[in-house]
C-alpha positions, 0 to 999 in steps of 0.5 A: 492436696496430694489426692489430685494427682490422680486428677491430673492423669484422669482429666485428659484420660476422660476426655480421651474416652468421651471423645472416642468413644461419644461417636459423631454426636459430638463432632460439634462441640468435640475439639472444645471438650479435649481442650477443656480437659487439658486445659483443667488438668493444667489447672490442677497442676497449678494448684499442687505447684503452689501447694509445693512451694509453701513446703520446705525443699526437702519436704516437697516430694509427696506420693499418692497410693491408689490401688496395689496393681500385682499383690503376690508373694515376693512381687508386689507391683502398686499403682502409686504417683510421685509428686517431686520437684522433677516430676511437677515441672514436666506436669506444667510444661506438658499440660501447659504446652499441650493446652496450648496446643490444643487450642491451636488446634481447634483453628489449625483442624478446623476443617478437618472432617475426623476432629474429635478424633484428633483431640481425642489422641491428645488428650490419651497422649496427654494422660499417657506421658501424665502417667509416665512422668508421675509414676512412683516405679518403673513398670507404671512408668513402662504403662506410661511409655507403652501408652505414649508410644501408642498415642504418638503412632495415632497421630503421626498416621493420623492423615492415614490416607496418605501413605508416606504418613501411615509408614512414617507412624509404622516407622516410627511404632517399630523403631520405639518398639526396639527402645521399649525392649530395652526399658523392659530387659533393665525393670527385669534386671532391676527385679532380680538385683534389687527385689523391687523396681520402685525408684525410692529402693532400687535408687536407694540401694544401687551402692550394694550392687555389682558394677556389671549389674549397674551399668547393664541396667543402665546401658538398657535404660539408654536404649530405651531413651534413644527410642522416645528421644530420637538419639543415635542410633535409633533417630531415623524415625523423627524427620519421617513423622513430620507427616503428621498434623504439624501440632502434633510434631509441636506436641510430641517432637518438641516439648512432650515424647521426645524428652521422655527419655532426658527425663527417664536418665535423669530420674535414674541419676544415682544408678547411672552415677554408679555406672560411669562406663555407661555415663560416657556412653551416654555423653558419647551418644548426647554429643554425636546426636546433637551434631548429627542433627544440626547437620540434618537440619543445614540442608533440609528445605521442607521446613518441618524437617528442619526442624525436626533435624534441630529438635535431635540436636537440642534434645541431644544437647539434653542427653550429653548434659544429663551424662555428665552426672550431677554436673548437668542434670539441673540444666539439662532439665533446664533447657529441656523447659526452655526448648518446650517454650521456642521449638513448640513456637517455631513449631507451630509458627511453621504451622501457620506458615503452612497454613496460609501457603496452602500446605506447603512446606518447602522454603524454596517456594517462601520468601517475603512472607514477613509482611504478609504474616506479621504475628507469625514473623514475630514470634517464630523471629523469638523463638529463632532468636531464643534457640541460637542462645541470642543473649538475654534469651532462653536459649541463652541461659540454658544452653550456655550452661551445657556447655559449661558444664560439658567443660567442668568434666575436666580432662580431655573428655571435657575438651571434646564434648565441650567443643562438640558443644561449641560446634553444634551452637554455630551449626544451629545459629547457621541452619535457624539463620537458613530457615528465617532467611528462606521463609521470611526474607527476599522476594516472594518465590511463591508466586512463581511455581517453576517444576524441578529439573530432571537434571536435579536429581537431589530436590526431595521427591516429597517437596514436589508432591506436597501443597497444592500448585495453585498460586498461595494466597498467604495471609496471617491465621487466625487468633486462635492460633495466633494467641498460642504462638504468643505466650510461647513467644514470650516464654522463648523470651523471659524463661530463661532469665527468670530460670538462670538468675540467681540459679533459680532452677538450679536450687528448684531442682537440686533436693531430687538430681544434686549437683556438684560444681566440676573443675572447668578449665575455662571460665564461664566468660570465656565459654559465653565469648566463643558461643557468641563468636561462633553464633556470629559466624554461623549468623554470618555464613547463612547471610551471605548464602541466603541472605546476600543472593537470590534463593534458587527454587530448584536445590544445587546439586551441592557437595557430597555432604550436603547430599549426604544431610539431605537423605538424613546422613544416609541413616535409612540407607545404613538401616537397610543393609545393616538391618533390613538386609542384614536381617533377610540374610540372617533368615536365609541362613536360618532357613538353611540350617533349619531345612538343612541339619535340624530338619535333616537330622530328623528326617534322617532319623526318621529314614533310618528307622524306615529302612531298618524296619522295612529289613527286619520285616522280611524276616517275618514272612510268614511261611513256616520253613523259614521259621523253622530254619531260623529256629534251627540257626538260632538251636546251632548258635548256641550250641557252638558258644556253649561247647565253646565256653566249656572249652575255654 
């Protein structure tokens, strides 16, 4: 069974040539060709799934050697695929969720004149993140991550004729690009200390390394993941590309590119294990993204923003999880799957929304919308239910145990994540409660179109500018797009309870991330009460504010932290002076010593040199009577030192 690896990879990767490069022949039948393929290598990954599961847990891990990439002396660089129990539940969330997607898509683009096109960037993205998750070393996996930072700037720019989407996908290209030299700087580093970059040895042999070497490869790696997983500092790129087509924000920013780096932390477990110094980094930064997100995502009214501030803040949960070493990996992975199943349904539930408000995206503008769109109200209502951790739900199982494991760190590292933990779960039930309550409750705000105030300077310019301003006409989408909001309603519901009973996911995963048992100094029970007390709170808060008192169509002025989250915590502004600036100030200066002392070295030089020769060069004058006196000098001269020396 282990020969159809590469089948997982090639299906998509196929469908991506044929559609690209078929031409406009296959306009027609395009966008069923993508689905297919994906659907087909879901399929096989099914298959190897059950394959596994009739292996001993130990047993599980299989390889496939196809071709050695780089023979030479020394360096030998193969194109080899790992199937383990990490890798196969990234192939089924990613093929299965992006199936899904996929056929949303065929009703969501069904209008679009560049379709085939736009199946095929899926189905490369598919074939790319395959690759990544499915690679036996870290440089085939840097070929993944390349090939999924390619695909992600296709289909963020996709609607390239609008230009906030092309320099959100610029954006975005740029930003990774930062991450992905971090991820080269630490195989390179690899190299030199270990010989090698394939996970089994470097992994292996991180015991016989030097600390520093360890946690700068490490620190490198992070940077890394904070590009693909939008974390602090390099998350400013993720609000931006919600300008894409919105299943590419369920594709990409909820179950695919944005937890490739949870996965790359994760695989690289045992060196950070032997890098704590980097481990706390990584936690510090897991903690600060997640409650950096969820106060982005209080204050957005474009509803993909929203969302898109919440996804950060899930994915940061990942990361803090993933930095508490063998205490979290399992359930960082855990609530990575659970995320896939409702952030991609919230996703496309918005979608729908969307598509039957005419493309608009501001919630102010919503209202009422439940009994017009009842599937979608359904199944966005259970993705909502299962991101605030509602008991029984997905989010409840996996995101309960992050924070208990962010407590069992022990000490007073484990009282502040755990509490930051704690926070961020109110901080999400009150934002999520924002959303349900502004789209789908009160009176229908869409019927009248009122212009924002010019005395409201805060309203976000690209709330005014999206949509059309002729009156909506909502109304439920079609099955087509409705089917996939279903199976991930019900994956929102169910996947947590049959992950977490029993630990379940927890065993699955233990022969390739371990676990150990951390020394919490407050009990599971405990950590289950507060969660729920301030999911109630943050429920609580957003009812009176949304629920109780009519939605205004233009935004108060609000507090300064409200306008603060609005611009995104001022993070483009900080880039600005910090890098922009900072950079034209940095190549100024360069310029100046460049004109100033390299330059003026040189063409001093070259001056001196000029002016010397110019002088020597009246000596040679060409008239004899001169020659003859410097020769009668020169006869004078050494006369004199010869009678001299006699003399001494």
């Amino acid at each position: 069974m282990e020969n159809l690896i590469a089948l997982l990879i090639a299906a998509p990767l196929l469908g991506a040539a044929v559609l690209l490069c078929g031409g406009r022949r296959l306009d027609a039948v395009g966008h069923w060709i993508g689905t297919v393929l994906a659907a087909a290598s879901f399929v096989i990954g099914v298959l190897l799934f059950a394959d596994m599961l009739g292996k001993a847990a130990d047993h599980r891990a299989v390889t496939q050697h196809l071709f050695s990439w780089i023979p030479v002396a020394g360096f030998q660089a193969d194109v080899t695929f790992r199937l383990d129990q990490l890798s196969m539940t990234f192939v089924l969330l990613i093929t299965g969720v992006g199936s899904l997607i996929h056929l949303y898509s065929v009703g969501y683009m069904e209008h679009d004149e560049r379709r085939r096109r736009f199946f095929g960037y899926l189905n490369l993205f598919l074939a790319a993140m395959l690759l990544l998750v499915l690679a036996d070393n870290y440089l085939l996996l840097y070929v993944g991550w390349e090939g999924v930072g390619l695909a992600s700037y296709l289909l963020i720019g996709f609607w390239q004729h609008k230009p906030s989407a092309a320099t959100a996908a610029k954006k975005a290209f740029l930003v990774n690009r930062v991450g992905d030299v971090g991820l080269s700087i630490a195989i390179m580093l690899m190299f030199t200390t270990f010989g090698t970059f394939a996970f089994t040895p470097v992994l292996g042999a991180v015991d016989g390394a030097s600390e520093g070497k360890l946690t700068a490869i490490a620190l490198m790696l992070l940077l890394a993941a904070c590009g693909k997983s939008a974390q602090v500092p390099l998350q400013s790129w993720l609000g931006d590309a919600m300008e894409g087509p919105t299943p590419v924000s369920a594709l990409i920013h909820a179950a695919t590119m944005v937890t490739a780096g949870v996965y790359l932390i994760v695989r690289s477990g045992a060196l950070f294990d032997a890098a704590p110094d980097a481990q706390l980094v990584v936690t510090i930064v897991g903690a600060v993204t997640l409650l950096f997100g969820a106060i982005v995502g209080c204050a957005k009214d474009d509803i993909k923003k929203a969302l898109a501030g919440s996804t950060m803040s899930q994915i940061g949960y990942m990361v803090l999880a993933a930095g508490l070493g063998p205490i979290g990996y399992a359930f960082a992975i855990m609530h990575l799957v659970t995320h896939g199943f409702f952030k991609a349904g919230l996703f496309l539930g918005a979608g729908s929304v969307m598509h039957g408000m005419n493309d608009e995206v501001d919630m102010r503008r919503y209202g009422g919308l439940r009994t017009y769109m009842p599937v979608t109200f359904v199944t966005f209502g259970l993705g909502y239910l299962a991101i605030i951790g509602f008991p029984g739900l997905s989010g409840f199982f996996s995101k309960d145990k992050i924070i208990e494991a962010a407590f069992a760190k022990g000490g007073t590292e484990g009282w502040i994540l755990g509490g930051a933990a704690l926070l961020g779960a109110a901080l999400t039930a009150y934002y999520m409660t924002r959303v349900m309550l502004m789209t789908f409750f009160g009176e229908e705000r869409w019927r009248a179109r009122p212009t924002a105030s010019p005395a409201e300077p805060d309203v976000e310019p690209a709330a005014e500018e999206r949509g059309t301003h002729a009156e909506p006409h909502p109304h439920e989408s079609p099955w087509i797009m409705t089917i996939p909001m279903i199976v991930l309603a019900f994956g929102s519901v169910f996947a947590g309870a049959f992950f977490g009973v029993g630990n379940r996911f927890l065993h699955w995963l233990e022969p390739v991330t371990g676990h150990e048992e951390g020394n919490s100094p407050v009990s599971a029970a405990t950590v289950t009460a507060a969660t729920l007390v301030l999911l109630l709170v943050g429920v609580g808060i957003a009812y009176l504010q949304y629920g109780r008192r009519p939605v205004p169509a233009v935004a108060p002025r609000g507090s300064l932290l409200t306008r603060a989250a609005r611009r995104d915590l001022l993070q483009d502004d900080f880039n600005h002076v910090v890098l922009v600036r900072g950079g034209e100030h940095l190549t100024r200066s360069l310029v100046y010593v460049d004109h100033t002392l390299v330059d003026g070295v040189v063409n001093g030089s070259a001056a001196s040199m000029g002016g010397l020769s110019g002088r020597l060069r009246r000596l040679q004058n060409g008239y004899a009577r001169s020659y003859a006196v410097s020769m009668f000098g020169g006869a004078a001269v050494l006369i004199a030192l010869t009678l001299l020396m006699r003399a001494v």
